[in-house]
N, C-alpha and C positions, 0 to 999 in steps of 0.2 A: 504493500500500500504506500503510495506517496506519504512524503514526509511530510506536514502542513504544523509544525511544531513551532513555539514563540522562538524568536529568535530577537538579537539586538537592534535589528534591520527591521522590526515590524514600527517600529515611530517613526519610520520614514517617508510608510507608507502609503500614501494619500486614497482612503476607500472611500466605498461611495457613501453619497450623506443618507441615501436610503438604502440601507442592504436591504437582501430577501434572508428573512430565515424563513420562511415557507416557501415550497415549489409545488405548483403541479405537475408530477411524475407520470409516465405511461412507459412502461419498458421493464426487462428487455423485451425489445420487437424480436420475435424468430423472421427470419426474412429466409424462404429456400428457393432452389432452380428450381425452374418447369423443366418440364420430361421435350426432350430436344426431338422435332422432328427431324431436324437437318441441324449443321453445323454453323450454316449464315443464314441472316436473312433476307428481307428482297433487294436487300443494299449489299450484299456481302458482305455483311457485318457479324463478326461472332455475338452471343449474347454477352449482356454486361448487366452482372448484377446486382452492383452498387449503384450504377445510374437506373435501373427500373425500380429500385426501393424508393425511390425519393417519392415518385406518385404511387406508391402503396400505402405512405404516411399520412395520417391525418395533421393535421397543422392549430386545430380547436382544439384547445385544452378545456372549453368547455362540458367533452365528453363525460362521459361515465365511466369509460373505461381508463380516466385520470384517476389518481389518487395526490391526496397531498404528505408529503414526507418534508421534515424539519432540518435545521440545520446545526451543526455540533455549537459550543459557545465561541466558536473562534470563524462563524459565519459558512462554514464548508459543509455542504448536500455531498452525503458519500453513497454512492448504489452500486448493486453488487452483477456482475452477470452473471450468466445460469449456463451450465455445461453446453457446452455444443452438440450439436446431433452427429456434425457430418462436417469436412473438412470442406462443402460448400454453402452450407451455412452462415452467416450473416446477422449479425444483431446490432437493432440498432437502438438508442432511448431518446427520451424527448423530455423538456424541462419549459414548466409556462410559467408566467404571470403578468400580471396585468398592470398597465399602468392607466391609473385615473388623475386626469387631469380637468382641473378647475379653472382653467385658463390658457391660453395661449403661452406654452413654452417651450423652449430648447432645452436639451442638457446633453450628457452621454452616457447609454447604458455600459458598465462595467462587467467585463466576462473573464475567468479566471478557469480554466479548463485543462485537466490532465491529457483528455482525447482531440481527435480532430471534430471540429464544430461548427455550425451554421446558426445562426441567428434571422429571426423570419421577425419583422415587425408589421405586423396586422395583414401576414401572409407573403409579404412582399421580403425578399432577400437583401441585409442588409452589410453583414459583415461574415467572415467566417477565421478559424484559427487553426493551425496545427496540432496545437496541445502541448502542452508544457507541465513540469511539474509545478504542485503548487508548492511553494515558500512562502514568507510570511515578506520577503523581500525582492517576491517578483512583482514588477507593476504588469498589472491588468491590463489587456486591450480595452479601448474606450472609444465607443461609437456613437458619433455626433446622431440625436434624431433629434426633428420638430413635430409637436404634441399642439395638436388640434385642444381645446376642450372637449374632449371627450375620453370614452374608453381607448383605451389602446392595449394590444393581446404581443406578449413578444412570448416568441418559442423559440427554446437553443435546441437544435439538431444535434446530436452527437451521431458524426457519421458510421454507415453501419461498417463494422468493423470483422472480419473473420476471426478465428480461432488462431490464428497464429500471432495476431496483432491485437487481440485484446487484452488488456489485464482483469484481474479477478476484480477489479474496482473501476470506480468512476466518480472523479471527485470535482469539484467545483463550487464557485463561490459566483453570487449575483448581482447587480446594485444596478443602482440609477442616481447620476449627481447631477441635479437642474443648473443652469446656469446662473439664474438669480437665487438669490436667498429666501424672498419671498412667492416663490412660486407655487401653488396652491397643489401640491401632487400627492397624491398616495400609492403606495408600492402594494397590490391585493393578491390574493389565491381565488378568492373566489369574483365571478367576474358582476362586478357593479357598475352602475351608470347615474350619470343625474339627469337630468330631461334637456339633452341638447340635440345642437342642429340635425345632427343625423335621426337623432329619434324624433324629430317634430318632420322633418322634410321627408325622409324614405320611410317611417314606421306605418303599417298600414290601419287602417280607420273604418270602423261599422261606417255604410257611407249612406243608407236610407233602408228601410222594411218596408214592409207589403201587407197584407192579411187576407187571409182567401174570404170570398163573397160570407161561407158561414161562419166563420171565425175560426173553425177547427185548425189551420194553415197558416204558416206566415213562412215568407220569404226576405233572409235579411242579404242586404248585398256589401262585400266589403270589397275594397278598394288598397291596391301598395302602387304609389308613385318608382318610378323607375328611371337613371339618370340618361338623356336621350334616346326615349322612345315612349309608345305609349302606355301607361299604366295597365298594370296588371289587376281583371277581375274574379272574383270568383262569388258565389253564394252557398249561403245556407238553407236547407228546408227544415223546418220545424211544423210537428204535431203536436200541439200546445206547446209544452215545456220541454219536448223531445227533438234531440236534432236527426233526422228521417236520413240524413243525404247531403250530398254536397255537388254543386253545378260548374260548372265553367265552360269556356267558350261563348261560341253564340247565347247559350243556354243559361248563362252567367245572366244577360239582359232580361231574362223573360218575365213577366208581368202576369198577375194573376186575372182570369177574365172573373169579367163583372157579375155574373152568376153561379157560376161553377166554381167548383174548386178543382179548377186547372189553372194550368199555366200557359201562356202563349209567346213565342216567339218564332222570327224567322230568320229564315239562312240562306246563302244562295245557291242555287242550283243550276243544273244542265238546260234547266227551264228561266231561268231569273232567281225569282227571290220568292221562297217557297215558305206558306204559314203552318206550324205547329202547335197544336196544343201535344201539352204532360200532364200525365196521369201521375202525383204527388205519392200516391199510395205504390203502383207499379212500379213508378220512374219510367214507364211505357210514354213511347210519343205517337201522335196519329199526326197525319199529313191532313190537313183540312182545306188547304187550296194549293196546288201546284206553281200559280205564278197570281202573284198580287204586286200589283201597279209598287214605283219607288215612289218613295218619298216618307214622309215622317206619317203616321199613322196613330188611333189609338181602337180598342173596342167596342162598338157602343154597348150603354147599359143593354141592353136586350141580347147582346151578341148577334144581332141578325147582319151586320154589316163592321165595316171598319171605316172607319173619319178619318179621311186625308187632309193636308194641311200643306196643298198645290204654289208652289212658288210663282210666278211671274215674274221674270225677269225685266226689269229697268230701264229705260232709255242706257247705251252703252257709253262710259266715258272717253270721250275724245281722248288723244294722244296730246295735242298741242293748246286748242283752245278751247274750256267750252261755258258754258251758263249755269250758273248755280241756280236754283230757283230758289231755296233755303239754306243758312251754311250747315244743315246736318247731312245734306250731301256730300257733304266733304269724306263720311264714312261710307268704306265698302262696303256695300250691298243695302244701302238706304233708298235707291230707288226701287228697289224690286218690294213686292206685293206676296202677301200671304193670303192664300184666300181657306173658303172650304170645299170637300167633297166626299160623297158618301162610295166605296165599294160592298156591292152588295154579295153575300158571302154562300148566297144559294144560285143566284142565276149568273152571278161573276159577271157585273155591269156596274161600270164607272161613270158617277152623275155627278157634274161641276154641281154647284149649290149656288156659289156666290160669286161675281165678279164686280170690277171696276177698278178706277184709278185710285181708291185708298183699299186697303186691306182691312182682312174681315178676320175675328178673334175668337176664338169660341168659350164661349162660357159654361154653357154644361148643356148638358143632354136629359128629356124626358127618358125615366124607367122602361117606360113600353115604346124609346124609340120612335113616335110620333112627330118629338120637336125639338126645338133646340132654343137654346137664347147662344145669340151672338151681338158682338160688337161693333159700331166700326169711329175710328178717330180721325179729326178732323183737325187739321192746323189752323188756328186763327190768328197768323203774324200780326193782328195790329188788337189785338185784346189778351191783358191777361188773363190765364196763367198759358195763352198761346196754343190751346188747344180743345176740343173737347169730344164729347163721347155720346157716341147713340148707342141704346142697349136694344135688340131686337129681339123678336118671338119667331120662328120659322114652322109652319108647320109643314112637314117634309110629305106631306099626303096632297094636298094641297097647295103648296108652293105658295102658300097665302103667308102674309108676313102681317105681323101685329110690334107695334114703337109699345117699349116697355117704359125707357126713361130716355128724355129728350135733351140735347145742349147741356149736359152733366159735366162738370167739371170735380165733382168731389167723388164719383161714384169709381169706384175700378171693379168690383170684380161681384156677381150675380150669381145665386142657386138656386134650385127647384129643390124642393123638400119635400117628403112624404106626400101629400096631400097636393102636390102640385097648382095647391091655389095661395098658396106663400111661397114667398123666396127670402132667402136670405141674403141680403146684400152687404159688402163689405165697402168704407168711404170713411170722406173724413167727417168729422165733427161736425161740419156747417151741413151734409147733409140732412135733405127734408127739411128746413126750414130749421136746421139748429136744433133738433129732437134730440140728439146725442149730446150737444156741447153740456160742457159742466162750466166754460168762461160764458160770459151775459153776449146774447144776444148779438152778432151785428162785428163782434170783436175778431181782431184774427186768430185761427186757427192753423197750428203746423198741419200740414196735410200727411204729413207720413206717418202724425199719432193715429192711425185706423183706427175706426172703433164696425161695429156689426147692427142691424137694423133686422126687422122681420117685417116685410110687403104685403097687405095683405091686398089682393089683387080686386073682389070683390069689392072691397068699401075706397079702391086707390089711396089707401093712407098706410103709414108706419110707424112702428114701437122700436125705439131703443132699446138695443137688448145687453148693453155693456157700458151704459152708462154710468152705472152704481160700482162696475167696478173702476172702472175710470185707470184702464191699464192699456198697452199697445196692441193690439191685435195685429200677426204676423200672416198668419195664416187660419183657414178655416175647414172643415169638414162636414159635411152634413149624410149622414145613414139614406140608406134606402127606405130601407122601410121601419124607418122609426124619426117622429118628430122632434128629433133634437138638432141639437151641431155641437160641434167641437173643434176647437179653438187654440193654437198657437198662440198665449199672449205673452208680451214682453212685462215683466217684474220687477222694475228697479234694474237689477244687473241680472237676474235671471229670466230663464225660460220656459214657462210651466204651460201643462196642459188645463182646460179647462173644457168642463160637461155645461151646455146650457139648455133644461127643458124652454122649449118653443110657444109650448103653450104660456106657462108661467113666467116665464122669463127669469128663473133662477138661476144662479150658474155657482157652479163649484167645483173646486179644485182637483184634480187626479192624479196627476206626478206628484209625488210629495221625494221620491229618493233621491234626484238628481238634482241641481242644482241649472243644466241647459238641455233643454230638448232639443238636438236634431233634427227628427225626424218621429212621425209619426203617422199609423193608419188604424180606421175603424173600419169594423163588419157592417155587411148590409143592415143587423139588427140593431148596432147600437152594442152591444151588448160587450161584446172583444175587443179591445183596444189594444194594440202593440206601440213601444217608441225605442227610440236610443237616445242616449243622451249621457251627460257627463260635466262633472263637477271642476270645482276648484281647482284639487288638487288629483285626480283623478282620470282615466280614461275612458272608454266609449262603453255600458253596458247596454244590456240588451233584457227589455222589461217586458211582461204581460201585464195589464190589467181584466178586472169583472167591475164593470161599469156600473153594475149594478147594486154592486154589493160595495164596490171602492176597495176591490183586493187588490195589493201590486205585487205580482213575483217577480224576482230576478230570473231569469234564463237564463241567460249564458254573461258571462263575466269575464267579458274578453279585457279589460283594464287588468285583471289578474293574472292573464297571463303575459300580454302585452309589458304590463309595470314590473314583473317579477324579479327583476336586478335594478331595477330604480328606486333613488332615494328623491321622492316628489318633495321633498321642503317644507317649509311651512307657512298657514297664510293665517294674517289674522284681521276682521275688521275693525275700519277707524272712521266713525263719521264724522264728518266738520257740521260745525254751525256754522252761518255766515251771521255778520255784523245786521243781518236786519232779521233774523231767526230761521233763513233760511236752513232745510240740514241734510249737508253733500252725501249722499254714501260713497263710501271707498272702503278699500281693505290693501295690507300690506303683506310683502311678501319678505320673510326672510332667509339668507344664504348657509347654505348646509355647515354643520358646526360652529352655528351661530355662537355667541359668545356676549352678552349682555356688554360685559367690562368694557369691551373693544370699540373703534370706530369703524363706520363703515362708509363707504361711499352709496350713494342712494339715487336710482333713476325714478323720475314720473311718468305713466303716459296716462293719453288720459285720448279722448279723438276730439269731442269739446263740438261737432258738431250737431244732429240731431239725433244718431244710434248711439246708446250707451254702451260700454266697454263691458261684455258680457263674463262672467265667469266661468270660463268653459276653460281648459284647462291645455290644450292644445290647438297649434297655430301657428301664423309667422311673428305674432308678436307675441306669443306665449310669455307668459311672467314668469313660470316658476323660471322654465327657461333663461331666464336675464338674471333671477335671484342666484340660478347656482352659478354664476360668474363671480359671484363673491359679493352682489349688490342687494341693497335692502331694495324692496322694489315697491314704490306708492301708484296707485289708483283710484281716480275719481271720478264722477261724473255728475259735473257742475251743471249748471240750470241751462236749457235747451234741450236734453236729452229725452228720448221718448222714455217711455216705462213707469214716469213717474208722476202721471199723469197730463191734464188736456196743459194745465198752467201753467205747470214747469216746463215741461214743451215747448209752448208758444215763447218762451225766452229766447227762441232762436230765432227770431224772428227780427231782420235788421239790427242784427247783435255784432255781430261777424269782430266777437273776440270782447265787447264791453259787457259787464259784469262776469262773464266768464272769466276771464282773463285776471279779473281780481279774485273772484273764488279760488283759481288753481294757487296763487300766489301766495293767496292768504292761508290756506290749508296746510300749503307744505311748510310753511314759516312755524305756523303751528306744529305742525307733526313734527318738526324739530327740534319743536321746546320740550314738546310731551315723550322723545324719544332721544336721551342723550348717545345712543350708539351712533346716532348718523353726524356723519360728518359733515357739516353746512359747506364746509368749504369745497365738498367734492359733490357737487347734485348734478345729473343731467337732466336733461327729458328729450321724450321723441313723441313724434303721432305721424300718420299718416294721413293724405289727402284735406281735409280741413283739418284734421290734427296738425297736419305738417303748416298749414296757416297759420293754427293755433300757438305751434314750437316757434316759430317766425316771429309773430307778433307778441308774445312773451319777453322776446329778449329785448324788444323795445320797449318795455315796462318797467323790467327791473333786471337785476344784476345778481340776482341769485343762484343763477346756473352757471356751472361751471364748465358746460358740453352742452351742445343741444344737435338733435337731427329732425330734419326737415325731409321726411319721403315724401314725394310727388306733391308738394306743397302749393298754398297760393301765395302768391307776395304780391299781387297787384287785381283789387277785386274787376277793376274796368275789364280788363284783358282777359281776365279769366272769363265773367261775362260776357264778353264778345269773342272767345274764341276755344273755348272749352268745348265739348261737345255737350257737355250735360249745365255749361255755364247758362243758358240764358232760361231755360228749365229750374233749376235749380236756386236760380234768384229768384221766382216767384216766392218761393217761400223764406228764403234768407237774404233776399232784402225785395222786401216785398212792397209792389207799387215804386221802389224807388229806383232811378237811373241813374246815369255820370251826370245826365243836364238839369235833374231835378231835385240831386242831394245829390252834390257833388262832395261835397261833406265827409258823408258815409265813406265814399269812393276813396276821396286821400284818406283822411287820418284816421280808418281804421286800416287800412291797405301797409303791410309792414317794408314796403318799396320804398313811401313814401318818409317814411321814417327811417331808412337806412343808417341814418348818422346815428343814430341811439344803439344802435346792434353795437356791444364790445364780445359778446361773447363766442369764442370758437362755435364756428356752425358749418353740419355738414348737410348739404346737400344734394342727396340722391334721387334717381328718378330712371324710369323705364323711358328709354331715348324715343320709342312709338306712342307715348300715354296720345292720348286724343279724350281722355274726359279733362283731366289739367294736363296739357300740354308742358312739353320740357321749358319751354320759353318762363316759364313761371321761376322754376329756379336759374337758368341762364340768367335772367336779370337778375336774380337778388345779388347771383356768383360775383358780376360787374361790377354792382352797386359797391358788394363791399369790397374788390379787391381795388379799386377807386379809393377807397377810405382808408384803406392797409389794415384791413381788417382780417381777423383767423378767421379763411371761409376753404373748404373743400367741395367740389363738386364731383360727384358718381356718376354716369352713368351708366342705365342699363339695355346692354344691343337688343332688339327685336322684342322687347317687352312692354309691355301698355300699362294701365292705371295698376296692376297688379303684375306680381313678379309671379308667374305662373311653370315655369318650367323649373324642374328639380332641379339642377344644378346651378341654374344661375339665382335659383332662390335661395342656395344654400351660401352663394357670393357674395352676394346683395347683403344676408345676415351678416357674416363672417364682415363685411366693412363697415357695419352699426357698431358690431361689438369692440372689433381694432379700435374703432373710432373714438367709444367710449372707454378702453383701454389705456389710448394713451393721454387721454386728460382726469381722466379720473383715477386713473392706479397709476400713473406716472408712469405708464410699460408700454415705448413707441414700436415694441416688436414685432406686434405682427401687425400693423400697417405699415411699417415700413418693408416689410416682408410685402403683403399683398399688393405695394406702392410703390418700389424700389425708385429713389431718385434719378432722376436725368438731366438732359441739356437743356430740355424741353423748358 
């Protein structure tokens, strides 16, 4: 056995600041020949046994078939090998662990090896050695790596070695010494994570359910993003609480029809594009139409047909010159037309429904298939809010058409209910004459606060049916054949379900486990309810409810298995009052082995526009996510926000950053008194879109932050206004009736462009280089503004990306330069932006 004895020369010896006394072991590996047809192979190659072991090894120490074994007190993992079979015999062993990193850092892992060795960092080959005895005054090879935040897996090979070159032992010593002193790393055996980039951007996500017509079924469908290419699907089948089966392929898509408890999808074929139903029970498929028309499609209630949803294509854009008639032509494919059309699924005959030069919407479908309500919109450039809506009746026997609701500008979205002589309809507060509002009469209303209505067609009047709760309605549901609905409403910062009888107009609550709904479906009766949804600190489960009775079961607990090496953090909340008794909600997030005593540095976000920052627990702004960077992490959601009802709301209403803007200011000032771990002098914040307005016009307030980022921000409300795609929309409600010629006011001195000289604070500006809802011009100019001034400004951008960073890798970029960014003003660590940024001439 090698010598590894104290000697004079061990104080000389520079080890690493992290040793391993734990390893995980797997070995020895028996590696034998295969039985030789021939001598060579079709290269003329004899066989080679040492190079075919390398793809025989697993490189996861993850497995079962690891073990962990410890190290003597003088840090040396000694293993032993096991008799040879056969003078072609081969053994080889394997050594892990795992390096967890809290930050962005370098160092070098330290390898001290008797045998010859290979070193694998997170698969990939990084160094290897000969082998040497150990002494207590040989220095170690030392291997430069760079450590993401995140897990990192190193595996030393010890190459497979024969019987004549092995010794009876195998000794070595492990370590990892960062470069900085303060670098946030743990040396593990078993493999752990905290909720970073890669688990928020590649981890996969319950992504919507289904429920079959009698409840007995549900179809959940999960989704894993994939770095350049298209995401990968698959589903679940569930019989109640039982999972039946698992889908994929075309089959992954399939949807349950509206009567049966089948499934339907199609695929294509020798023929086109060929319909299926599945038998859930079987897993049997039947062919039910050999070639059905392209195009987007859905079932109608009856099943007698399928509802096309026919393009028409647009006047074609010129090459060189041509005519805008609106500037939302500016986006592709805004001249083209949606219309309707029924394929009938017994005589296989294709019937246009609707045409013309605006597009037709559809709203829902009679039971028995008789009618339909559709829509159609209308632009009204020289009146606000610029548009409005006809709601139509269709009767499809008939071709007779009946005006449901005329020149609507509050109404969006229409349902047939049980009894087909009520709808329920979805708008905002002013509609029907202000039945819903809970502000007086005549006042503005944010129109994105929805609230829900019941029509009663007979007497042409309506009942407020979500008035009393006076919360956001997101989405809605309505049974077949039961007079209820069901309701997505928005909570303050949460997402909860809600049961409303029709008749009575009562509503109450049914998600009570989660904290955000996803997604959610009811049975024809009412009666079954499925959702997903997920919390704070938490991933995606998978719930049944009995509507009836208010039973909620778990099902399947995919956060459990998804979170199983995750340390999620911890969240706590913090409401502010404001100076006139306003009271904000927010909650904080703190960074893994937190430590009371200590300072920390602290981000905000907040969006500050009219959606409040939801508690869902995963995303691209994820908070635990920014907490285990080592930051305490604040969230608020100041006055404007929907969820918290009609008044608090309507604050966003020609606000664009006033009162707001001193809420976020005054809160976090606060939360700093009330929390002495944070360190005042190290605060950032971020938000995106009107958040990034929001991050913009902050720092021309005060001087508090000591970082801020601005994604896809505004800094000049005119412009954004006149060349946003969703700007001149979008001013109806936040700043509403007013222009650059008739409050110009508004326009500069809430406009954070206009106030440039007041910016001292480092600001980074990033942006998808395609956005066309804020256009990049929005941060180009602020970049000018301040590098005009000499002011700390960065600008990002991002290639072929739009208002949202949608492709996995370059969304994992995009993060990775927020966090740089707030790395090196807040932790003093210019490392990995100067890494992701390397200087030039430029």
């Amino acid at each position: 056995m090698p010598s590894h004895q104290s000697t004079k020369a061990t104080q000389e010896v520079e080890r690493p600041k992290l040793p391993a006394t734990q390893l995980r072991y797997r070995g020895p590996i028996s590696i034998g020949a295969p039985i030789l047809s021939d001598s060579l192979d079709v290269h003329a190659r004899p066989f080679d046994l040492g190079a075919s072991a390398s793809s025989l090894i697993s490189l996861s120490p993850e497995s079962n078939i690891y073990r962990t074994i410890g190290a003597d007190d003088q840090g040396v993992f000694t293993t032993t090998t096991a008799p040879f079979a056969s003078n072609q015999e081969l053994q080889a062993h394997l050594y892990g662990f795992y390096l967890l990193s809290g930050s962005y850092a370098k160092g070098k892992v330290s390898i001290e090896c008797d045998a010859p060795w290979e070193l694998y960092h997170n698969g990939k080959k990084i160094g290897s050695g000969q082998g040497k005895a150990l002494a207590d005054s040989t220095a170690s090879t030392r291997l430069p790596i760079t450590l993401a935040p995140e897990m990192h897996t190193l595996l030393l090979k010890v190459q497979p070695l024969n019987k004549e070159k092995a010794s009876k032992t195998i000794s070595l010593r492990a370590g990892f010494t960062p470069d900085r002193a303060d670098a946030d790393i743990r040396l593990l055996t078993e493999p752990t994570r905290y909720p970073d980039l890669s688990y928020m951007i590649y981890g996969s996500t319950l992504s919507g359910v289904r429920i079959s017509p009698s409840g007995q079924y549900s179809i959940l469908y999960l989704t894993e993003p994939v770095a350049g290419k298209p995401s990968h699907h698959r589903a679940y089948l569930y019989r109640g609480t039982k999972r039946i089966g698992e889908l994929s392929g075309v089959a992954a898509r399939a949807q349950w029809l509206p009567k049966q408890d089948r499934l339907y999808f199609d695929e294509a074929s020798a023929y086109g594009r060929s319909l299926y139903y599945l038998d859930p029970t079987t897993m049997m498929r039947e062919l039910i139409c050999r070639q059905i028309p392209e195009g987007r499609y859905i079932v109608s209630p009856n099943e007698t047909a399928l509802v096309f949803f026919p393009e028409d294509k647009g006047p074609e854009y010129k090459k060189t010159l041509d005519r805008f008639a609106s500037a939302d032509e500016r986006i592709k494919g805004f001249r083209d037309r949606s219309f309707l059309a029924v394929f009938d699924l017994k005589t296989e005959t294709y019937r246009r429904l609707t045409f013309g030069s605006r597009g037709t919407m559809l709203q829902d479908m009679a039971s028995d298939d008789s009618k339909l309500i559709f829509s159609v919109h209308t632009p009204t450039p020289a009146k606000s809010p610029f548009r409005k809506s006809d709601f139509y009746e269709l009767n499809l026997g008939t071709m007779a058409v009946d005006t449901l609701f005329a020149n609507s500008i509050d109404i969006s979205s229409v349902r047939y209910t049980s009894d087909n002589q009520h709808l329920v309809v979805k708008g905002s507060a002013a509609s029907f004459d202000y039945i819903g509002a809970v502000v007086p009469k005549g006042s503005a209303v944010n129109v994105f606060d929805e609230q829900l209505f019941l029509y009663d067609r007979a007497s042409n009047s309506a009942r407020a049916l979500t008035k009393s709760l006076d919360r956001t309605i997101a989405s809605v549901q309505v049974p077949r054949d039961r007079f209820e609905a069901y309701c997505l409403a928005e909570v303050g910062d949460e997402r909860a379900i809600y049961k409303i009888d029709l008749a009575t107009g009562r509503t109450n609550r049914l998600s009570q486990r989660e904290e955000v709904v996803k997604s959610f479906a009811v049975s024809r009766r009412g009666q079954e309810l499925v959702y997903v949804g997920q919390s704070a600190l938490s991933s995606d489960r998978f719930y049944a409810i009995d509507t009836k009775r208010g039973r909620e079961q778990l099902v399947y607990d995919f956060a459990a298995e998804k979170m199983q090496h995750l340390e999620a953090g911890t969240v706590k909340d913090w409401d502010w009052t404001a100076p006139d008794g306003t009271r904000i909600e927010g909650r904080y997030y703190l960074p893994h082995g937190f430590d009371p005593s200590k300072k920390y540095p602290m981000l905000v976000y907040y969006y500050g526009g009219t959606s409040p920052v939801h508690r869902g627990f995963e995303g691209a702004y994820s908070l635990s996510m920014y907490a285990s960077l080592g930051y305490v992490v604040y969230s608020l959601n100041p006055s404007g926000a929907t969820g918290y009802g009609q008044e608090f709301a309507a604050r966003h209403i020609n606000a664009w950053g006033k009162r707001t803007a001193d809420e976020i200011i005054g809160a976090v000032k606060d939360f700093c008194k009330a929390h002495a771990f944070v360190n005042d002098k190290k605060i950032g914040c971020m938000g995106a879109s009107y958040g990034g307005f929001m991050t913009q016009y902050l720092q021309t307030q005060t001087d508090i932050f000591a970082a801020a980022v601005s994604h896809a921000g505004i800094s000049a409300i005119a412009s954004y206004w006149g060349e946003g795609f969703w700007g001149v929309g979008y001013s109806t409600i936040a700043s509403k009736d007013s222009y650059p010629w008739n409050n110009p006011k508004l326009y500069t001195e809430q406009s954070p462009l206009y106030l440039a000289d007041k910016i001292h604070t480092p600001l980074l500006l990033i942006h998808g280089l395609s956005d066309t809802n804020v256009p990049a011009g929005e941060s180009w100019q602020m970049f000018n503004a301040l590098r005009i001034l000499g002011r700390p400004v960065e600008f990002v951008g991002v290639y072929g990306e739009d208002h949202h960073i949608l492709d996995p890798q370059k969304r994992y970029e995009w993060s990775s330069a927020i966090m740089a960014f707030f790395a090196k003003y807040l932790q003093d660590n210019p490392t990995w932006w100067d890494d992701l940024f390397p200087k030039t001439g430029v």
